[in-house]
C-alpha positions as CSV (number, residue, x, y, z in Angstrom):
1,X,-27.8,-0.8,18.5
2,X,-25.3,1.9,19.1
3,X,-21.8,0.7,19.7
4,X,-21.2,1.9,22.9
5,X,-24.7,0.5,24.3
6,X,-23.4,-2.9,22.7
7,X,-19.7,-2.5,24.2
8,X,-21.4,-2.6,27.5
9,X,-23.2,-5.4,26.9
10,X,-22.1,-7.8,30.0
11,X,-21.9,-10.8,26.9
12,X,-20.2,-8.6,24.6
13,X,-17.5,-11.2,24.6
14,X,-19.5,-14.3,23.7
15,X,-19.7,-12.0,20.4
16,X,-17.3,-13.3,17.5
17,X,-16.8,-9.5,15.9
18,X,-16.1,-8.1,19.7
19,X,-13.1,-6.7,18.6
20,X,-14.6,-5.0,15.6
21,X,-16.4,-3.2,17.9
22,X,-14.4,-1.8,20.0
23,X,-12.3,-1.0,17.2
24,X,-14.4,0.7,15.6
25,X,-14.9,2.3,18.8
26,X,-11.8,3.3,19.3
27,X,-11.3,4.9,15.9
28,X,-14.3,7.1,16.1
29,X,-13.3,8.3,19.7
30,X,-10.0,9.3,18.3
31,X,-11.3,11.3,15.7
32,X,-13.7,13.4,18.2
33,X,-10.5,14.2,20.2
34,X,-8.8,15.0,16.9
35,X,-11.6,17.3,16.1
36,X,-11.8,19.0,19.8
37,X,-8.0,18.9,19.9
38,X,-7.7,21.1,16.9
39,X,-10.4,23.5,17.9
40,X,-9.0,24.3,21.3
41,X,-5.6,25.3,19.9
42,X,-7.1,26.9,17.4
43,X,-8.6,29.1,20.0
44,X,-5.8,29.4,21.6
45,X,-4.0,30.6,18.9
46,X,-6.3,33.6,18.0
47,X,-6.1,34.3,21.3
48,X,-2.3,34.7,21.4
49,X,-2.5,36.7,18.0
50,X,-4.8,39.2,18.9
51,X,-3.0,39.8,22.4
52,X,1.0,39.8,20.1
53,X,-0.5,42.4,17.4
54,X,-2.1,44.6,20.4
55,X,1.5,44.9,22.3
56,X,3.0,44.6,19.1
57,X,5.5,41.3,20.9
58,X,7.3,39.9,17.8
59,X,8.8,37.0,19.9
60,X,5.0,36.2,20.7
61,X,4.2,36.7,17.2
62,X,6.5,34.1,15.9
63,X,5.3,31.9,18.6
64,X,2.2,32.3,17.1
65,X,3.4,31.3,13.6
66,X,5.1,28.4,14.8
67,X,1.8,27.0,16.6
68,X,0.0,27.7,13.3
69,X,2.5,25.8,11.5
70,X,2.7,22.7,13.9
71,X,-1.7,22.6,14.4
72,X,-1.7,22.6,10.3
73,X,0.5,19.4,10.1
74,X,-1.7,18.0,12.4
75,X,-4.9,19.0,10.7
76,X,-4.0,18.0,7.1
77,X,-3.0,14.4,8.9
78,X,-6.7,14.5,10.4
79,X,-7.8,15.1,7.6
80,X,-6.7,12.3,5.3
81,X,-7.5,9.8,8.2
82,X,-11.1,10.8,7.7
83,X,-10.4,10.6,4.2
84,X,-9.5,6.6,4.8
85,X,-13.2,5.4,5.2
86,X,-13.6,2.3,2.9
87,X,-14.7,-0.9,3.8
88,X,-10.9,-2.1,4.3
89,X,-9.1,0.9,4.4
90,X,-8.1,0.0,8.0
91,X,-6.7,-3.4,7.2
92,X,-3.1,-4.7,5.7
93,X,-2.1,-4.9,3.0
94,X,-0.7,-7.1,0.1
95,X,1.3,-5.8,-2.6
96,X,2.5,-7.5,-5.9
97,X,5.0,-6.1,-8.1
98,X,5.8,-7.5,-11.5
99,X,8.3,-6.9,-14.0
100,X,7.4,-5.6,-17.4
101,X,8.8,-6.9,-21.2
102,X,12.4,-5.9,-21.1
103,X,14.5,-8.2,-19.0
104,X,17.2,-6.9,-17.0
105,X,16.0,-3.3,-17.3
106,X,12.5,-3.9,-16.3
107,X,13.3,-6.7,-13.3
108,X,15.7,-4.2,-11.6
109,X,13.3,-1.4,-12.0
110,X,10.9,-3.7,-10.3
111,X,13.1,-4.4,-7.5
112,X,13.9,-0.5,-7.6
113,X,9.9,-0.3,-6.8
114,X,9.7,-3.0,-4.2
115,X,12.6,-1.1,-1.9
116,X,10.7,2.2,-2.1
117,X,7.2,0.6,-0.6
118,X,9.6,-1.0,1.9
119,X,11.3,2.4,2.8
120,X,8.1,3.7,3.0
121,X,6.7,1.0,5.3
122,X,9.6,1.1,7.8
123,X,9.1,4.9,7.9
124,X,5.3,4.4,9.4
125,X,6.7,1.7,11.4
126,X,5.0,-0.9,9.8
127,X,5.9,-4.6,9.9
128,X,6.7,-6.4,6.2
129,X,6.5,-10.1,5.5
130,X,8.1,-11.3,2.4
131,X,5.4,-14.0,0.7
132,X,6.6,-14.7,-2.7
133,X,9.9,-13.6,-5.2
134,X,10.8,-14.3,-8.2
135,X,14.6,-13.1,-9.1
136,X,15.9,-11.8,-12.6
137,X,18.1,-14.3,-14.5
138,X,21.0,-11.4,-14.3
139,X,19.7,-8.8,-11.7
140,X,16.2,-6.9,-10.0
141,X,13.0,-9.1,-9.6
142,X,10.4,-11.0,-12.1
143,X,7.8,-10.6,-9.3
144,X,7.8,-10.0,-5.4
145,X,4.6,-10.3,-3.1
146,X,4.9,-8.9,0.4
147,X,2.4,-8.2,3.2
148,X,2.7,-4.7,4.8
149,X,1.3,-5.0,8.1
150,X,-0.5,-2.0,10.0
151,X,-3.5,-0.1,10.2
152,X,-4.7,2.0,7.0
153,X,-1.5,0.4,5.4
154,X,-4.1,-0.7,2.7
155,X,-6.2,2.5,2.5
156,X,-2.7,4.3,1.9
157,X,-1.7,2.1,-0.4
158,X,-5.1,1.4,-2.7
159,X,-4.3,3.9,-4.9
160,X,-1.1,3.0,-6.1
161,X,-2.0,-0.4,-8.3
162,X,-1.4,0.6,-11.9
163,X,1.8,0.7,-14.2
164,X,5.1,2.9,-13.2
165,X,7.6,4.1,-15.8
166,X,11.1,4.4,-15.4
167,X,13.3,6.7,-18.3
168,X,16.9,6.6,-17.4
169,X,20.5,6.1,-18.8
170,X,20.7,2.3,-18.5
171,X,23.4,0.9,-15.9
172,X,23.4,-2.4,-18.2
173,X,24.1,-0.5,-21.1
174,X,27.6,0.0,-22.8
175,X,26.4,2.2,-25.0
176,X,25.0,4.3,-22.4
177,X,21.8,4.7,-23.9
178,X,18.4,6.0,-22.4
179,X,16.0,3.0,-21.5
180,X,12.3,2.8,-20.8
181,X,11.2,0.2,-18.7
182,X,7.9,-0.8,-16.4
183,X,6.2,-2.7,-13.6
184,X,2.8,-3.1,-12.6
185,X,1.8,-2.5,-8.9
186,X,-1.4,-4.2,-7.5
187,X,-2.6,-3.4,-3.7
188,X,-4.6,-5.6,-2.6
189,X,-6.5,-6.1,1.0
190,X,-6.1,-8.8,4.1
191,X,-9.6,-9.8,4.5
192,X,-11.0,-9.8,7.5
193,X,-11.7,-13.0,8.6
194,X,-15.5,-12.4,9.4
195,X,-16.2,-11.2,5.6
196,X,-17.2,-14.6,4.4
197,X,-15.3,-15.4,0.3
198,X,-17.0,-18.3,-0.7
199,X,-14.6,-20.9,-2.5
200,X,-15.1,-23.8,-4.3
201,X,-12.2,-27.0,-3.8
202,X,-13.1,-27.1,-7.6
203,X,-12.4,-23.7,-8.9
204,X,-8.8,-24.5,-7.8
205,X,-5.8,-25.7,-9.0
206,X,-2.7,-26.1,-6.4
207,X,0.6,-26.8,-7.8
208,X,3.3,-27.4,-5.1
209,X,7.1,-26.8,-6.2
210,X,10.6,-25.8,-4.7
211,X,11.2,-22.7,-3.5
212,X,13.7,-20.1,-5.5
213,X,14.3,-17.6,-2.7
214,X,16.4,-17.7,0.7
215,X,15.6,-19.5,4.0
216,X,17.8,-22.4,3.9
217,X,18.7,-25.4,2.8
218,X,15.2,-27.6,3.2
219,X,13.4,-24.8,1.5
220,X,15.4,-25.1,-1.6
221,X,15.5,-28.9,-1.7
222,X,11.6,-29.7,-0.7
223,X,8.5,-28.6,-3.0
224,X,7.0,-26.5,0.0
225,X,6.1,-23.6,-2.4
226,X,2.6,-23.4,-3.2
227,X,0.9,-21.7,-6.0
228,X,-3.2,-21.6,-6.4
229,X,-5.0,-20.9,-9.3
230,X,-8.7,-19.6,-8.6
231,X,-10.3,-21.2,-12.0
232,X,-13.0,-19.2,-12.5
233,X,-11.1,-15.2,-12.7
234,X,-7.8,-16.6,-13.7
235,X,-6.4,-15.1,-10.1
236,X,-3.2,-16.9,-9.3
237,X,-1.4,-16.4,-5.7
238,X,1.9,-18.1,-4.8
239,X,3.4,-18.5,-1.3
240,X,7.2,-19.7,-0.5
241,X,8.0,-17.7,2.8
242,X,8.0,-21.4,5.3
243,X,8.9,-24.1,5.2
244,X,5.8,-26.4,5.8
245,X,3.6,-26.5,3.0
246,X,1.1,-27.0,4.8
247,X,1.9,-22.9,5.8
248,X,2.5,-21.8,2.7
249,X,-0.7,-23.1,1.3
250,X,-2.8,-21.7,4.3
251,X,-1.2,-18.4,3.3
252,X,-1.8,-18.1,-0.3
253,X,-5.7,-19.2,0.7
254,X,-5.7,-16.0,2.3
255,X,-4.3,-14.2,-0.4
256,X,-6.5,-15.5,-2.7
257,X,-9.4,-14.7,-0.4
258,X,-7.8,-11.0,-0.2
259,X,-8.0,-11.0,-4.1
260,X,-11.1,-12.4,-4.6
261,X,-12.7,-9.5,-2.4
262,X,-11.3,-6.6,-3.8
263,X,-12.1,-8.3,-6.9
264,X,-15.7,-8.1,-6.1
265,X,-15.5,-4.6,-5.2
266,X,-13.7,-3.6,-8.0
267,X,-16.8,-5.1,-9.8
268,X,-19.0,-2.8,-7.7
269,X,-17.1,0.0,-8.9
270,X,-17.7,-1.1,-12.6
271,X,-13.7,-1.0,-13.0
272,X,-13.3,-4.3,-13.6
273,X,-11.8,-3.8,-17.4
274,X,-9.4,-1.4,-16.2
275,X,-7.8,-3.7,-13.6
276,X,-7.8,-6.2,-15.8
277,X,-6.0,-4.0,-18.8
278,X,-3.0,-2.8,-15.9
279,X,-2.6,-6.4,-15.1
280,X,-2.4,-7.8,-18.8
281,X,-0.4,-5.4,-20.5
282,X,3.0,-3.7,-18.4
283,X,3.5,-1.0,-20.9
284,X,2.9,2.0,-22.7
285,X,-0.2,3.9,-22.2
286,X,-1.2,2.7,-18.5
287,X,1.0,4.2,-16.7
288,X,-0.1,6.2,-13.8
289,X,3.3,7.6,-12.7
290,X,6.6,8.3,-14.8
291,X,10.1,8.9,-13.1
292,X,11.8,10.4,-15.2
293,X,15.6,10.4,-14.0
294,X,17.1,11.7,-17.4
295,X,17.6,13.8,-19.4
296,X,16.5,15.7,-16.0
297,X,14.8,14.3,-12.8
298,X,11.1,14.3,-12.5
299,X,8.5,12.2,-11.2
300,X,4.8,12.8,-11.6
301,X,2.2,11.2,-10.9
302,X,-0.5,11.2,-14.5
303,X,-3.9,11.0,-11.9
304,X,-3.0,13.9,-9.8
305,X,-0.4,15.7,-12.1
306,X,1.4,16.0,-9.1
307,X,5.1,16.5,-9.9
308,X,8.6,16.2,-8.3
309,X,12.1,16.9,-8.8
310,X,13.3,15.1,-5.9
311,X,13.9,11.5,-7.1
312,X,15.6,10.4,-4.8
313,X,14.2,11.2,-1.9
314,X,10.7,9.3,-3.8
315,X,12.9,6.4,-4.6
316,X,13.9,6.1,-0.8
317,X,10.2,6.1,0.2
318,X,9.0,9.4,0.3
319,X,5.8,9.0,-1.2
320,X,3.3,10.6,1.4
321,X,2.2,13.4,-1.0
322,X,1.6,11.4,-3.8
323,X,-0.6,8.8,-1.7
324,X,-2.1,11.7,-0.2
325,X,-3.7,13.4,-3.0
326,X,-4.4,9.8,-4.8
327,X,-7.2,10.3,-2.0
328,X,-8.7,13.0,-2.8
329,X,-8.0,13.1,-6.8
């Protein structure tokens, strides 16, 4: 049944996955305006070029340029949104970032990661939600979960789970020595709750314990943390964000859920000993993307061989281009 014939459907309400459908409706009506939007003014625009170039008007010329310019931004944008077609390429997004073997260097690069995903959240207007953190004995983070919340957050993010390398002159150093240091990365999708991820009560094991992070006083003096370990994959998720236990634990279940699915699909994809090597071993020969801040600034990504200069602006969020052609690598 097509989707529209099934929106219209006087009962279409009495159907669990109604808003999956007009979602979905929704989605596929945007991208025929996109389509019809970009062929119009692209009409228009070799309109207004032939008629410049035939009265030779170089103030309608440059107009010209300058609509080219703004209906190629918006093209290229179309473009990667049709690119964003998995399952749960729509749907937020978890992301878990851990600190490699080196201490203090590695947990503040880690925490050096974690503020560049959420720089680039806020810049798309996204909503975060701080799950689980571990902090470093001295400085940086041992591990940090969050939940970036908005659509395609996960299809924009899939592509970054792997191992990043940092080379710099090390802040902790007296010596002022250059340092190597790394953290793994895992994206991961919010399930929808109509994709059924069958779990066994005995495939778990629940530890409850007290929470390490902020949110006052109770939290820090109550075991409402939660941590669940899925048996049978070895897939641990840990929740401390309320607290009611009771919350917590409802929240890691959906994590683990999350986990368990793109588990499966990474399974599918036959990539299963690859996901597990990035998780297992935070170092050398992993890595998908170096930054390189000296002996001279560069960060490229190893997939794409895309490269940049500009570490800073990367470091403050600016990753578009590098999640851009993790798409179509």
């Amino acid at each position: 049944m097509l989707l529209k014939t099934k929106s219209e459907n006087p009962n279409i309400w009495k159907d669990d996955n109604a808003k999956e459908v007009f979602k979905k409706i929704s989605l596929i009506e945007k991208k025929i305006e996109d389509f019809k939007y970009i062929e119009k003014n692209l009409l228009d625009i070799k309109e207004l070029f032939i008629l410049s170039t035939t009265e030779n008007d170089e103030e309608l010329l440059n107009e010209v340029f300058e609509d080219s310019k703004k209906l190629l931004k918006y093209s290229i944008k179309s473009r990667y949104e049709n690119l964003l077609n998995g399952e749960a390429d729509l749907n937020n997004a978890f992301l878990e970032i851990h600190a490699g073997a080196g201490g203090t260097e590695s947990q503040d690069w880690a925490e050096m990661l974690l503020r560049m995903y959420l720089r680039w959240a806020d810049s798309k207007k996204f909503k975060t939600n701080l799950l689980q953190e571990s902090k470093g004995e001295e400085v940086g983070i041992k591990s940090s979960t969050i939940k970036i919340i908005g659509e395609y957050s996960y299809g924009w993010l899939k592509g970054e789970s792997g191992i990043h390398r940092l080379v710099r002159i090390s802040p902790f150093d007296s010596n002022k020595k250059r340092h190597t240091s790394f953290a793994s990365v895992w994206v991961y999708p919010e399930i929808n709750e109509k994709i059924e991820i069958e779990i066994n009560e005995t495939d778990l094991r629940i530890d409850t314990y007290r929470s390490s992070g902020a949110g006052g006083q109770h939290v820090n003096t109550t075991d409402s943390a939660v941590r669940i370990t899925h048996i049978p994959t070895n897939i641990v998720v840990q929740c401390q964000n309320d607290r009611s236990q009771h919350k917590n634990k409802s929240h890691a279940l959906t994590m683990l859920k999350s986990k368990l699915y793109e588990f499966e699909i990474q399974k599918r994809k036959e990539n299963e000993s690859r996901i597990h090597s990035i998780k297992n071993d935070i170092g050398w020969g992993n890595q998908i993307r170096s930054y390189v801040l000296h002996p001279y600034k560069l960060i490229k990504d190893l997939r794409t061989n895309y490269e940049t200069s500009n570490a800073t602006d990367v470091l403050d969020g600016k990753i578009d281009r590098f999640l851009e052609l993790s798409l179509i690598k």
